[in-house]
N, C-alpha and C positions, 0 to 999 in steps of 0.2 A: 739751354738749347732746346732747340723745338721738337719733339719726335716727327723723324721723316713719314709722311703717309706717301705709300706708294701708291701705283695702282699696274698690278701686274699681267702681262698676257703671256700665254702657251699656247701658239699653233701651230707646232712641226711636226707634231704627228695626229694621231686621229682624235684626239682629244680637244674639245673648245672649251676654252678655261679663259678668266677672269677673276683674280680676285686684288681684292685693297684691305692694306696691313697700314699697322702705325708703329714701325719700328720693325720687332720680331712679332707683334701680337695681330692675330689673324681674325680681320673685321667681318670681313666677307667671302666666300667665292662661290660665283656661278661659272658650273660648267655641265657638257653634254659631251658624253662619250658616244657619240654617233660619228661617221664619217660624212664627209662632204658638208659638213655647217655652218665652219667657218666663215665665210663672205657673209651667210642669212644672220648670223648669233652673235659676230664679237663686238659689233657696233650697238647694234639691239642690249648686249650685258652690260655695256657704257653706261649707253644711255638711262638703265633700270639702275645700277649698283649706287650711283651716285646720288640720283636725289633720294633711294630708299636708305641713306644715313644724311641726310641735309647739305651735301657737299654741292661743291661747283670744283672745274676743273682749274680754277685761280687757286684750293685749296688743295692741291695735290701738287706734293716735291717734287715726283718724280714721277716717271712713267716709264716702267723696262717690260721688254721686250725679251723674248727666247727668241737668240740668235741664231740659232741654227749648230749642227747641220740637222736634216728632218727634210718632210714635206716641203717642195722645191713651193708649191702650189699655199700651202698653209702659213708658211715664212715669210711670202710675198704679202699675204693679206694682214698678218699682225705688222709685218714690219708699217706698211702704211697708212693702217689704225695709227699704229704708236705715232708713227710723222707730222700724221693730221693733228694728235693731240696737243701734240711739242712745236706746234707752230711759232717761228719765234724764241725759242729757247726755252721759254717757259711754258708747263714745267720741265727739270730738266729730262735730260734722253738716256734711259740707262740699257747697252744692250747685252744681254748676259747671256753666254758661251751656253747651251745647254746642256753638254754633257758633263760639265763642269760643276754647272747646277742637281746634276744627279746626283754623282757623286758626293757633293759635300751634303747634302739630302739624307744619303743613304748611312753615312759615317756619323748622323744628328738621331738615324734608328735603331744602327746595332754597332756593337764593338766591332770595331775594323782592327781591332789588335790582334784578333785570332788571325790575320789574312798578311803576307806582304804587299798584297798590292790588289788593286781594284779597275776590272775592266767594265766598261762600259761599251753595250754595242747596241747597232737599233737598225731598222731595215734601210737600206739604199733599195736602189731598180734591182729588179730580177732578183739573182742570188746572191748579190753583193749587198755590205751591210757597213757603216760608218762605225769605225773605233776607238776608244782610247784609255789610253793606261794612266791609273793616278795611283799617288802615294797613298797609303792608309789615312795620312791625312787632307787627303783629299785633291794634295797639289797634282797639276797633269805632269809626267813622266814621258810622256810621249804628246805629240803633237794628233792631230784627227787626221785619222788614215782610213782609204776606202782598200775592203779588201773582201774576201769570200767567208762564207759562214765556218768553212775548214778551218781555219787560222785561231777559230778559239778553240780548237780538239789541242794546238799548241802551246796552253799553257798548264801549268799545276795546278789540277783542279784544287788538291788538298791547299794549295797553301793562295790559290785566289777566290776574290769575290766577285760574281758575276753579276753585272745588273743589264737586264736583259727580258725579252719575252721569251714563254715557254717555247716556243719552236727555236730558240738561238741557244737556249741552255745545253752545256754539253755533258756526257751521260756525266751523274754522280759527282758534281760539283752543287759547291753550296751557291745560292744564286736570290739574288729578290725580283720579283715580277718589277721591270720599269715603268707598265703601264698605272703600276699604284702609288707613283712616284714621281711621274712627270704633271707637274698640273701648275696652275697659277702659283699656288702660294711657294712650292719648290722656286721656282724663279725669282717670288719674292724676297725669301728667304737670301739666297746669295746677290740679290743687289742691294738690298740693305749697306751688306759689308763696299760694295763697288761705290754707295752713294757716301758712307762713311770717310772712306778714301777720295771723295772726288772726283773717282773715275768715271766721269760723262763721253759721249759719244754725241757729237753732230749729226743732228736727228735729219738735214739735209743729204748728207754726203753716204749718210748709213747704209750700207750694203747687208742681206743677210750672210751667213757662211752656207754658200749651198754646195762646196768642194765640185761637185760634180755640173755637167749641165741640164738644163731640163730636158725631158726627154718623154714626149707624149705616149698617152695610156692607148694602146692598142685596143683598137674596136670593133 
């Protein structure tokens, strides 16, 4: 069998990422931790990553995408990157959950055995923040729920793991920075396992997971 090469994007939050894997081994990735760059960068990193290893888009399995929830704004413009590229079916369309992706991320960095269980949160509007709970091995336990940054004061700090930014950390919990964590090849990483399985998504029909609606930046 052929090692899958993917070619992965991450735009739901402030991070522009790209990168292309052959399996789990990590070829490439370009990315810009700036705000606002996505629409100028992720077409632009396409276009560079490809031909600087000899490829064309005939020689790429898949193309996944970070599904959301994130950037209402940033999830819009990967999702229809990834669209443009899966014109047609080929290659195929893989769109992978990303909190889901963190987590199984963060349980590949350190033992999740010390912890029962593993939350993951990241900013929504205002003070509200999108969440969810997974098993130490990384399965979700809860479903993605929008709620306030109080609601992580309500877990056991001792016995969970936070993956989260320092302003979401709650006092004297153990916690990993998400922004060192969410980037292309993190995405690649858990669609691997989605392309292994089959699990494709109709890259027409694809909707991002934006939970909430958009809701313009006050100016």
């Amino acid at each position: 069998m052929t090692e899958p090469i993917i070619l992965a994007i991450e735009s739901s939050g402030t991070i522009c990422s790209i990168s292309l894997t052959e399996r789990n081994k990590l070829i490439a990735e370009y990315s810009a931790y700036i705000t606002n760059s996505h629409d100028r960068l992720l077409s632009e990193y396409v276009n560079r990553i490809l031909p600087d290893f000899n490829l064309k888009i005939t020689d790429i399995h898949a193309v996944a995408v970070s599904a959301g929830p994130g950037s209402f704004t940033g999830l819009r413009i990967g999702a229809a990157l990834a669209k443009g590229l899966c014109f047609g079916n080929s290659p195929k369309f893989i769109a992978v959950p990303t909190l889901e992706a963190v987590a199984e991320q963060a349980c590949n960095l350190t033992n999740c055995s010390f912890y029962d269980q593993i939350v993951v949160a990241i900013p929504s509007h205002k003070d509200n923040i999108y969440i969810q709970t997974f098993n130490t091995d990384s399965s979700p336990l809860t479903e993605v729920l929008t709620s306030t940054m109080d609601v992580l004061n309500s877990f056991n700090a001792e016995k969970t793991l936070f993956l989260c930014q320092q302003n979401l950390k709650p006092q004297d919990s153990r916690w990993l920075n998400i922004s060192e964590i969410l980037n292309a090849s993190t995405i690649a990483r858990k669609a691997v396992s989605l392309y292994l399985n089959s699990t494709f998504t109709d890259a027409k029909s694809f909707t991002p997971t934006y939970i909430l609606d958009f809701v313009p930046k006050e100016v």
